[in-house]
BAVEXLUM-107641 format. One record per residue (C-alpha): x, y, z. Coordinates in pm, whole numbers, padded with zeros to 5 digits, always signed. Each point is the difference from the previous one (the first is absolute). Layout:
N
XYZ
...
***
This chain:
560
-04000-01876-02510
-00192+00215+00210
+00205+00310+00145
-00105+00139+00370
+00106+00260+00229
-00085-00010+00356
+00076+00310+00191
+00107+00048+00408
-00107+00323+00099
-00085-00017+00370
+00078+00265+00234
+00116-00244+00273
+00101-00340-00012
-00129-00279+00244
+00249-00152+00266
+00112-00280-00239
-00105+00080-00372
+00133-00298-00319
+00042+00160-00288
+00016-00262-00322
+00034+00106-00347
-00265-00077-00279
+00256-00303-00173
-00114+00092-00321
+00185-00049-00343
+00205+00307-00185
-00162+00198-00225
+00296+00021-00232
-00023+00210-00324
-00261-00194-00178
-00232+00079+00242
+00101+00392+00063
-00025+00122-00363
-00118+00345+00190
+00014+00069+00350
-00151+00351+00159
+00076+00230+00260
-00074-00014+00390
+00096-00021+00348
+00297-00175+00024
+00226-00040+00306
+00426-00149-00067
+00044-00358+00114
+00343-00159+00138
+00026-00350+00138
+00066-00134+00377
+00326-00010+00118
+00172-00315+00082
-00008+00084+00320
-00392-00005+00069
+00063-00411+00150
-00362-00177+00019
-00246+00029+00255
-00371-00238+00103
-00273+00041-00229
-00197-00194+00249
-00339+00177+00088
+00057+00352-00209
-00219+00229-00105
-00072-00036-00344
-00015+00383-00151
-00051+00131-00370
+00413+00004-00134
+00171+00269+00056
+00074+00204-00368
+00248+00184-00155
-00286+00188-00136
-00222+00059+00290
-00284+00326-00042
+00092+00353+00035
-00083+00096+00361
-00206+00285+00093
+00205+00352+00134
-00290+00005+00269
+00151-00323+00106
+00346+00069-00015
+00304+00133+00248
+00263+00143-00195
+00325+00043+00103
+00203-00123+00275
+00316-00226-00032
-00095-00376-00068
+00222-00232+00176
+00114-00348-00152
+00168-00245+00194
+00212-00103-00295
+00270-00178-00154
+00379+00096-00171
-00044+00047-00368
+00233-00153-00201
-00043+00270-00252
-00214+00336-00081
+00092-00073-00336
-00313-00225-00131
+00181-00115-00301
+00329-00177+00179
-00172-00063+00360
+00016-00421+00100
-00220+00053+00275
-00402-00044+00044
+00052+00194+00273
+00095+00311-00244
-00301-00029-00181
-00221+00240+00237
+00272+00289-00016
-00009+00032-00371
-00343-00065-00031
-00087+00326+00181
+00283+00129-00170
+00017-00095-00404
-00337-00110-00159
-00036-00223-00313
-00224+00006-00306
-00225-00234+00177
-00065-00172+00298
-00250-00248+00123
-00269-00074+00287
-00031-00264+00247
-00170-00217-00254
+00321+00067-00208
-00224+00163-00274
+00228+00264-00168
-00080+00334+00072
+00126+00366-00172
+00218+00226+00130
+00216+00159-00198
-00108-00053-00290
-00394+00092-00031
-00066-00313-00224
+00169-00250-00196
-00079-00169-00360
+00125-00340-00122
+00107+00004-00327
+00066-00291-00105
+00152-00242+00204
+00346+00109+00045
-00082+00407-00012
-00174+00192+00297
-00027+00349-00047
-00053+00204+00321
-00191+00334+00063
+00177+00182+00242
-00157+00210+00287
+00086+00400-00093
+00089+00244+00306
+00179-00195+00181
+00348+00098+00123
+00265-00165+00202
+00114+00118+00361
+00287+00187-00188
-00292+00225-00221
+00102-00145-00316
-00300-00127-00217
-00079-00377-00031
+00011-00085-00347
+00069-00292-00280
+00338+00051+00022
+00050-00101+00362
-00157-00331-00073
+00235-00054-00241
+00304+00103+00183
-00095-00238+00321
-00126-00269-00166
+00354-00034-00226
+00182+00066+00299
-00202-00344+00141
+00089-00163-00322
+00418+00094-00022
+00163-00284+00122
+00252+00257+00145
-00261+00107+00229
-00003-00350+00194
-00369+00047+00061
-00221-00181+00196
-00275-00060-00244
+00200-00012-00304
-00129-00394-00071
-00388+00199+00077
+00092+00246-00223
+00192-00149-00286
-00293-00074-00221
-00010+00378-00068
+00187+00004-00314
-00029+00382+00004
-00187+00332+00083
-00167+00222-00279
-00095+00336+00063
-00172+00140-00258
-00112+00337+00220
+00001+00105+00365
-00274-00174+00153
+00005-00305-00187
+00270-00321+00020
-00007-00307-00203
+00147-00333+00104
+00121-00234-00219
+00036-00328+00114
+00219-00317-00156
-00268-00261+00045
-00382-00007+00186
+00081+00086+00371
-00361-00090+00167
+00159+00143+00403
+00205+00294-00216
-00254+00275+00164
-00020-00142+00358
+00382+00024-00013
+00020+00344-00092
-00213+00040+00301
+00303-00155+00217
+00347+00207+00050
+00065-00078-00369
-00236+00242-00129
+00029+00279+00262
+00104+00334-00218
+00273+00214+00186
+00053+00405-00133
+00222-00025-00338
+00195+00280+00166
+00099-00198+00302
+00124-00298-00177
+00193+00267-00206
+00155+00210+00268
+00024-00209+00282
+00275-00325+00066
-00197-00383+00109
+00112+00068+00354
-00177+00310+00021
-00367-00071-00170
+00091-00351+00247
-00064+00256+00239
-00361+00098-00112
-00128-00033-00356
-00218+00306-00156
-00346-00135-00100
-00326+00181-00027
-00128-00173+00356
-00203+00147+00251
+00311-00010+00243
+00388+00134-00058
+00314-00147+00193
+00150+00289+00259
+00221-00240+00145
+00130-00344+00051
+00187-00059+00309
+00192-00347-00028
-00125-00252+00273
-00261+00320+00119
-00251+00083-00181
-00155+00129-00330
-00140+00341+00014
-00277+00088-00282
-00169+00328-00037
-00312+00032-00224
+00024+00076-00368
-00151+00385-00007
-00023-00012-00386
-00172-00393+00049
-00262-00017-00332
-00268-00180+00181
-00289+00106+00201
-00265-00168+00185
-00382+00046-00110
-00051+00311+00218
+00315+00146-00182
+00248-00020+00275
+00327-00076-00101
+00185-00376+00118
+00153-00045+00232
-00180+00087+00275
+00248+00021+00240
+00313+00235+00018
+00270-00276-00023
+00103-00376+00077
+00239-00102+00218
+00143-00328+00013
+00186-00149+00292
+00254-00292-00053
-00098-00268+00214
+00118-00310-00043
-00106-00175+00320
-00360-00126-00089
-00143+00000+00396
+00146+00387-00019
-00200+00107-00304
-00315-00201+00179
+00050+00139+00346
+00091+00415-00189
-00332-00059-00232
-00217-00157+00344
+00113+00256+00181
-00066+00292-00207
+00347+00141-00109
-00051-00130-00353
-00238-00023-00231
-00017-00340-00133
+00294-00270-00054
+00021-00293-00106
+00050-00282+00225
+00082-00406+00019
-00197-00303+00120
+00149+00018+00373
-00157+00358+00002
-00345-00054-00085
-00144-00068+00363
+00173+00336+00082
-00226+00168-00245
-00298-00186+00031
-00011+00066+00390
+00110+00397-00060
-00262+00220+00099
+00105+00235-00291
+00070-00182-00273
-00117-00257-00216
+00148-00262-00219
-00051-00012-00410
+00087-00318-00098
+00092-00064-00404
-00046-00366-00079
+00243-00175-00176
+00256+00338-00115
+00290-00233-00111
+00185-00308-00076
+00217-00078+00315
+00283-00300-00134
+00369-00099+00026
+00170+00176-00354
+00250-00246-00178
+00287+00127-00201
-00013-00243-00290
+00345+00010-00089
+00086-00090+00346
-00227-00273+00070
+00011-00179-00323
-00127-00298+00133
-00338-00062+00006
-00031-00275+00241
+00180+00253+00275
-00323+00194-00083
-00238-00249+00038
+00128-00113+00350
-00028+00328+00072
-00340+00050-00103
-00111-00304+00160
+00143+00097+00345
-00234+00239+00102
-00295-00025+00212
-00177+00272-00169
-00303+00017+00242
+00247+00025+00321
+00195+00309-00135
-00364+00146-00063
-00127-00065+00338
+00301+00043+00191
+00186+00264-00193
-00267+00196-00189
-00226-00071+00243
-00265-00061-00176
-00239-00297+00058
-00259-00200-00202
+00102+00102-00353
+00213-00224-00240
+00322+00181-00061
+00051+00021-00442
+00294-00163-00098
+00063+00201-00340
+00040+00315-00111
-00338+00143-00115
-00244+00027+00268
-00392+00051+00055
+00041+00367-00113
+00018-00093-00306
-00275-00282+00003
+00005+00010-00406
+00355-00137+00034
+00105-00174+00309
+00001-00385-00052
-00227-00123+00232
+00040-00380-00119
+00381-00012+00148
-00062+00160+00339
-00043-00367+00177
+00298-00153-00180
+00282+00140+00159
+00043-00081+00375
+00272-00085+00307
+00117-00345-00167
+00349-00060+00226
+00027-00310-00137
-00010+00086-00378
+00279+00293+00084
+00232-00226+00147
-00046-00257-00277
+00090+00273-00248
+00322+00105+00138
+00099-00345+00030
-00056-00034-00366
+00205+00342-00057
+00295-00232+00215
-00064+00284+00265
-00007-00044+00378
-00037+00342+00094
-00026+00302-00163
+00127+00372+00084
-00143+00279-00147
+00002+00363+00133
-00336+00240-00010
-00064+00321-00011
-00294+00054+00239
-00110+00228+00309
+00119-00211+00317
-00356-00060+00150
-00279-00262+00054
-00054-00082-00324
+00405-00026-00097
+00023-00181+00280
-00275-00297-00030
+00107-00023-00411
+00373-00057+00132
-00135-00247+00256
-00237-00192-00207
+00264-00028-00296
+00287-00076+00278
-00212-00360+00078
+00057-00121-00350
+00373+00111-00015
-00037+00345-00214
+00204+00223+00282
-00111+00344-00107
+00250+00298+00115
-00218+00292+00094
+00147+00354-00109
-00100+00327+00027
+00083+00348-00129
+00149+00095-00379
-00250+00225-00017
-00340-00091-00175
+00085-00305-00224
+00371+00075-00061
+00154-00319+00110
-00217-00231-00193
-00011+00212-00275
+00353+00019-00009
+00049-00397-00030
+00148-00016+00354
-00284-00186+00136
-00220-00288-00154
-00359+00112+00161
-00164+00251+00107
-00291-00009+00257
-00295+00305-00059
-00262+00011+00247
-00171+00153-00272
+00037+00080-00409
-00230+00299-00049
-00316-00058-00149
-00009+00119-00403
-00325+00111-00151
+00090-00262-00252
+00094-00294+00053
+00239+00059-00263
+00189+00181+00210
+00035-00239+00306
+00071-00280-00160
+00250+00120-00342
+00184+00200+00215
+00157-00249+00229
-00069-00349-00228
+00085+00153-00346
+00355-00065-00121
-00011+00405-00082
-00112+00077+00351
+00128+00260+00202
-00027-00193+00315
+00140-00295-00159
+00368-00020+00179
+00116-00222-00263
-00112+00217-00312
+00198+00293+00176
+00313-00200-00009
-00070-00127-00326
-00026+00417-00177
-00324-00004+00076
-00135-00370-00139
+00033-00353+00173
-00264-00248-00139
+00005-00342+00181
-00332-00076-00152
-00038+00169-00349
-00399-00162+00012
-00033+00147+00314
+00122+00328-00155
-00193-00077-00321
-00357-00031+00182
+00034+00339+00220
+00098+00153-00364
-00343-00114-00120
-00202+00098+00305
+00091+00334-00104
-00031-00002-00329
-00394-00121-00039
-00263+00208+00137
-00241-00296+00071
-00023-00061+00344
-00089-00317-00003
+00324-00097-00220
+00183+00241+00263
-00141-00206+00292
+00110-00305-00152
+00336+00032-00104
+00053+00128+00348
-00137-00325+00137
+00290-00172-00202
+00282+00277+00104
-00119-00081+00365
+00042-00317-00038
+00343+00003-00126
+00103+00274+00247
-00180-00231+00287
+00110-00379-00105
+00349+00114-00041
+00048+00210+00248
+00124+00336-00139
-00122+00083+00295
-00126-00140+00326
-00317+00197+00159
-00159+00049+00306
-00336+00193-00043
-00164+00321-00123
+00056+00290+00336
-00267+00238+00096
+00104+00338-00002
-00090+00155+00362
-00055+00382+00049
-00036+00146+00352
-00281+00302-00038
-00052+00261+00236
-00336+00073+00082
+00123+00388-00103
+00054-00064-00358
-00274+00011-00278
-00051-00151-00350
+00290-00180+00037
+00021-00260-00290
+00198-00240-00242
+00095-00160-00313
-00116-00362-00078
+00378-00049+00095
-00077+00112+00362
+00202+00298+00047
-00130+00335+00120
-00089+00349-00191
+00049+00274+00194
-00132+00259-00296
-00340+00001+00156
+00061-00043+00372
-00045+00235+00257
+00048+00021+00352
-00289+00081+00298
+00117+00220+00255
***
């Protein structure tokens, strides 16, 4: 396997710029037995909300990079306020947050041991360099001088205290099923931290470059209660929370202590602080970024003419950012031919066209997409189509006549056509909103749950185990089950195995057979891989992104 970075530097993006990330396989610990220092940028993942958008006609530009090059000081406007036309965390806490949408607060806020580029190529951060032991012991190097926003040192012993606080099962975290090959932290001095895995992890070190593996002070988990450090973690970042008014906004003010400097020696970031407005009205956060009262935003597919014809912004478009499907609560919907209608309902290339606006392309119908090339299953895209009269004949073989099932889903276009198409084959589909993030599916009071969007992972490890895996923490029916529901224990078996090997190739395969099962019997029904859209004023420099399309504001500054 050949490992590339491509970088996005530009000063200015053009009117319409597609950004598309490299596809290539993981590097995994076999092929990262030791990893150097460098320029490194966090990463976080696009928010649900980021909706699709045409691809027709774009600009094709170098990807954008979590690692982009140090700019220049003679280039450079510090400080200044940078404006974001944002969305409502669900949490400033990285390790319990459900949201995508939380991942660029803590980003700027908390920083992991590693992170990774647009290519997904792992990258150092804090820790200097990393050596692979053998193949269940990594033993990390940690970066020395660094302190957190509250002026205590970073050391071993905060990885140790975050990371176990990931793994506690009292902790309810996020990333737990990420996590939970870590069978435990060694620190042998200061500046250096041993993990011990249970079995070969190939995607262990892109997760602990999600919220899994961000490191929070040792002396705020100590001192302070989960509501409060919900309130704002301590992390080394280059940014610290100064407040977080509900529904309002997010106010950041730069890290004066931040350890990292560009090439000229000025210290990140650039400008004096971030503040993020709560708008959840995509055409507002279009029209406040066109107009020049924020920053950058990002948008939907009904805004992108708005942006395209602005004469001070431009549109970065990120190519396939997420799955987009219909979420089924196993334990709800036990039977599989309800599924299948419901698969074979949909008119895939209308919602794309008429919903996601977005024309010409096929729409994927599973759950690993062209940014991760090395994965996706290519061979099943043309398999699964709008078959009305196969759904009806498999509801009449369930004894069925209609069927009634209640979704959790944002009351829009998209909702809206899925409810229609599904209502013509006698699925009647009860749109509700509200419960806060995933609550009422995850709670077992609804059967399905509609995302416009599941974030991007730098792994596909983590976009497919997390929601498909009976250990998932977005599987509803493992979190009425105590944390385990296994409909398909080969299913389960497989994703185990794509893990634990650190040939791609055997990866790629037994991925192929998980999508397959996931697919075919409709644990899920999809609808496509969404663009991520960002609205760019024409004042903002160097802004750039993950591989997972979302934004890092470390390096931007502002023109006057």
């Amino acid at each position: 396997m050949t490992e590339r970075t491509t970088n996005w530097t530009s000063r200015r993006v053009s009117r319409r710029t597609t950004l598309r990330a490299a596809g290539l396989g993981t590097l995994g610990l076999a092929g990262s037995v030791l990893i150097g220092c460098g320029d490194d940028d966090e990463a976080a993942d696009a928010p649900a909300a980021s909706g699709g958008g045409s691809s027709s006609s774009a600009a094709t530009a170098a990807a954008g990079s979590g690692t982009s090059a140090a700019a220049s000081t003679s280039n450079v406007t510090e400080g200044g306020t940078f404006k974001w036309a944002g969305t409502e965390p669900n949490s400033l806490d990285p390790h319990l947050g459900r949201g995508g949408g939380d991942h660029p607060y803590f980003w700027m806020t908390t920083q992991g041991l590693v992170t990774y580029d647009m290519a997904f190529g792992l990258q150092p951060l804090l820790a200097e360099s990393w050596e692979v032991a053998d193949d269940t012991t990594i033993i990390f190097n940690l970066r020395q001088g660094v302190e957190f926003s509250d002026g205590n040192e970073f050391t071993s012993a905060d990885v140790k205290t975050s990371i176990e606080r990931v793994l506690d099962p009292a902790t309810e975290s996020t990333a737990f099923a990420q996590m939970s090959v870590i069978e435990s932290i060694e620190t042998p001095d200061s500046h250096t931290a041993i993990a011990h895995l249970a079995r070969p992890s190939a995607p262990i070190l892109l997760n602990l470059a999600d919220r899994g593996g961000q490191i929070i002070s040792k002396s705020q988990l100590a001192d302070q209660t989960t509501d409060e450090i919900h309130r704002g973690a301590i992390g080394t970042g280059p940014y610290i929370v100064k407040e977080w008014k509900d529904g309002g906004s997010v106010e950041l003010t730069a890290n004066p202590t931040y350890w990292e400097s560009d090439s000229d020696g000025v210290q990140y970031p650039y400008v004096d602080g971030l503040l993020s407005t709560i708008i959840t009205d995509p055409t507002v956060r279009a029209t406040s970024v066109a107009s020049g009262q924020a920053n950058v935003g990002l948008i939907d597919a009904a805004n992108v003419k708005l942006i395209e014809d602005a004469e001070n912004a431009d549109l970065v478009i990120h190519e396939a950012r997420a799955t987009a499907h219909v979420r089924i609560n196993l334990d709800l919907v036990t039977d599989i031919r309800v599924r299948q209608a419901m698969m074979w309902s949909l008119d895939r290339q209308a919602i794309h066209e008429d919903a996601y606006l977005v024309k010409g392309n096929i729409p994927g119908i599973s759950p690993i997409g062209p940014a991760h090339a090395w994965a996706m299953h290519t061979a099943i895209q043309d398999k699964v189509f709008q078959d009305q009269a196969e759904s009806r004949k498999l509801l009449d073989a369930a004894g069925l006549d209609r069927v009634d099932l209640g979704m959790q889903a944002s009351i829009g276009p998209i909702s809206q056509q899925i409810q229609a198409q599904m209502a013509e084959v006698g699925i009647d589909i009860e749109l509700v909103q509200g419960g806060g993030g995933l609550t009422l599916y995850h709670d077992g009071l609804l059967p399905l749950f509609l995302t416009g969007g599941f974030s991007l992972r730098a792994d596909p490890d983590g976009t497919i185990f997390e929601v498909w895996h009976g250990k998932g923490f977005y599987n509803a029916a493992a979190r009425r089950h105590n944390g385990f529901f296994s409909i398909d224990p080969a299913l389960d078996r497989k994703l185990e195995q794509a893990q634990e090997t650190y040939v791609t190739e055997e990866r790629a395969e037994l991925y192929h057979q998980a999508e397959e099962i996931i697919v075919f019997d409709a644990h899920g029904v999809f609808t496509g891989w969404p663009n991520g859209l960002w609205a760019v004023n024409h004042n903002v420099e160097n802004f750039v992104t993950g591989g997972e399309g979302k934004g890092r504001f470390k390096k931007i500054w502002i023109n006057a």
